[in-house]
N, C-alpha and C positions, 0 to 999 in steps of 0.2 A: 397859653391861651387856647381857647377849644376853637375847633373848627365849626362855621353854622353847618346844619344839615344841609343835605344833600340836596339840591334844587330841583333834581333831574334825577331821573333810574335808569342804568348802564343795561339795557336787556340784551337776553339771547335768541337772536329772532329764530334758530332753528328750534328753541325748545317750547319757543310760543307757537310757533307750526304745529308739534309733536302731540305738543297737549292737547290744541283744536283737532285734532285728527284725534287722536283717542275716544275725545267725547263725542265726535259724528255731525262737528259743526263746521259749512263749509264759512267761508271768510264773510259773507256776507250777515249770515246767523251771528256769527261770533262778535263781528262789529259791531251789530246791532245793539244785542245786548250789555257792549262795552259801552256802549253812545259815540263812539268813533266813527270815519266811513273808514267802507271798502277800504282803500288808495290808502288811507295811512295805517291799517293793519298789515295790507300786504307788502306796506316798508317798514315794518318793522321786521315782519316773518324775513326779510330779503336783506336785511341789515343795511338799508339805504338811510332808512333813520334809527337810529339805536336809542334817542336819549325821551323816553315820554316825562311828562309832568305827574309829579306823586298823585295828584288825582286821575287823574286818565290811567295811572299804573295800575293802582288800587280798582277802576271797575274792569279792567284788563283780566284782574285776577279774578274777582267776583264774575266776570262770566265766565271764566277756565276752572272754576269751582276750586280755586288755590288762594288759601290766607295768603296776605299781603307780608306777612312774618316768615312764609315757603321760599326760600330762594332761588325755586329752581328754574325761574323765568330771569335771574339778572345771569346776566353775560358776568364768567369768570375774573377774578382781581388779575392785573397787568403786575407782573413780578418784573 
């Protein structure tokens, strides 16, 4: 029997930092454009909260200019 999808995205808050910093957007910029606030970007970037909802993922990525199919914003698989 398959498993449902994913409810939630496992991310990596250092690598959602890294990207916003590349593109020259400080937290507030980048929130914006994700339709987020502040406060819950910068716990993600802090790994206070790790788990966003697939829509909230998705404009995450659409402001960090990274397809939703790039995975270089989810936090690494747990072996």
């Amino acid at each position: 029997m398959e498993r449902p999808p994913a409810t939630t995205y496992l991310v990596n808050g250092a690598a959602i930092r890294i990207r916003r910093m590349q593109l020259g957007l400080n937290l507030a910029e980048c929130a914006a454009q994700a339709g987020i606030s502040r406060a819950y970007l910068a716990q993600l970037e802090l790994g206070h909260r790790r788990n966003p909802r697939p829509p909230t993922y998705h404009r995450l990525c659409t402001a960090l200019r990274i397809e939703p199919s790039d995975h270089r914003l989810l936090a690494p698989p747990e072996e």
